[in-house]
C-alpha atoms as one frame of an Amber mdcrd trajectory, in Angstrom:
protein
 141.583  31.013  10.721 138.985  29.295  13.377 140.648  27.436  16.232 140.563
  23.886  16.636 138.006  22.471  19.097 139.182  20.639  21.769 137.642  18.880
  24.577 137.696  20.996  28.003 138.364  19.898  31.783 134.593  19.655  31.867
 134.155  17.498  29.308 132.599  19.696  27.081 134.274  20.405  23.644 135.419
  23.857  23.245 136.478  26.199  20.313 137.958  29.224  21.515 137.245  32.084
  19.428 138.219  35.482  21.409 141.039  35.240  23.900 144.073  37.811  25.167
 146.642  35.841  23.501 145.421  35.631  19.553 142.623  38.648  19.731 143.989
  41.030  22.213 141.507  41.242  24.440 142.044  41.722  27.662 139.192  41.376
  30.245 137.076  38.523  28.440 137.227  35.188  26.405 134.374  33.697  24.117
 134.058  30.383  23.305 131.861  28.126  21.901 131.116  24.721  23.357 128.775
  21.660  22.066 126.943  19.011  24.612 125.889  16.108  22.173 122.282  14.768
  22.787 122.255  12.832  25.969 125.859  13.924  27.253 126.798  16.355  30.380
 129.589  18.524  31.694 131.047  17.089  34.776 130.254  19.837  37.502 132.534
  22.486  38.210 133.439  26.053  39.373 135.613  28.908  38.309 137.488  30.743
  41.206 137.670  33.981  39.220 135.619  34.231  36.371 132.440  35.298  36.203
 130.474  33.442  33.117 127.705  33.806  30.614 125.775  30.773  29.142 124.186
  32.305  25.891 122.586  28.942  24.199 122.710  29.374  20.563 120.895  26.103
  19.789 119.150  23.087  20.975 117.818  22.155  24.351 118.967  21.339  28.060
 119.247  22.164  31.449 121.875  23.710  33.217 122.704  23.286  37.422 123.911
  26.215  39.227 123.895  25.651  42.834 121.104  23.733  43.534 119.019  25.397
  41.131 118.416  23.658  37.732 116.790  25.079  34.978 115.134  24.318  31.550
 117.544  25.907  28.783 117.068  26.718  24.862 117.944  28.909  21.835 118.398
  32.414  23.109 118.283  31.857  27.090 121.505  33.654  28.783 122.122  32.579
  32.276 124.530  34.508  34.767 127.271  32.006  36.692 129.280  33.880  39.293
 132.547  33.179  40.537 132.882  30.041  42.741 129.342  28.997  42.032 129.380
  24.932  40.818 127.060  24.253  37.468 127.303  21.860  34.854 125.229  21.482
  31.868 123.469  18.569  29.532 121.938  18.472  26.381 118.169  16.874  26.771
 117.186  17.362  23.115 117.927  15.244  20.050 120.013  17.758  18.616 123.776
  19.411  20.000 123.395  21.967  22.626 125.658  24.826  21.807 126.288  27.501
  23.935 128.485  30.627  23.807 130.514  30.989  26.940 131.916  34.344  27.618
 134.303  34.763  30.685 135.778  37.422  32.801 138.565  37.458  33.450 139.611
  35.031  30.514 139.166  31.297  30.815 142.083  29.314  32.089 142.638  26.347
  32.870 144.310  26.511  36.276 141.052  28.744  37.342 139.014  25.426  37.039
 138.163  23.552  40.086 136.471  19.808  38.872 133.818  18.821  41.785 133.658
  15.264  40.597 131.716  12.803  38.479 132.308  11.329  35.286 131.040  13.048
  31.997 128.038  11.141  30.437
């Protein structure tokens, strides 16, 4: 049975599919999260995990740092530990992208910068 999505600290929403607790994994989490067209994550940072932005559909751009980049269907970005990025969708239809973190996502290892989600 597929988890329900939910909507994240970012402001992204979020269905968890791999995670320690319900797959047994233990060194990595996948999920998969959907920008609607014109929306953004708020920007943040994960103390621990490292991350992997694969974009399974649509179009946007995604902050690390102070770099900013052009994203679409099959791009796979690298965010380290620490590093602050945020994402929005510039295309007319959802941005989806497959997050994969390690260690496993929590919660508690998300640090909010600031803004307010458009």
């Amino acid at each position: 049975m597929r988890p329900e999505p939910y909507v994240t600290l970012d402001g992204s929403t979020v269905t968890e599919l791999i995670r320690p607790e319900t797959e047994g994994s233990r060194n990595l989490s996948v999920a998969q999260a959907v920008i609607q067209p014109g929306r953004s994550t708020l920007p943040h940072s994960h103390r621990n995990s490292e991350e992997v932005y694969y974009v399974i559909q649509g179009q946007g751009t995604l902050r690390i740092g102070a770099r900013q980049v052009e994203i679409s269907s099959g791009d796979a970005l690298l965010i380290r530990p620490g590093q602050e990025h945020s994402a929005a969708c510039i295309g007319a239809s959802p941005l989806v992208i497959l997050c994969l973190c390690a260690p496993p996502y929590e919660h508690e290892d998300t640090q909010v910068i600031g803004g307010v989600v458009t």
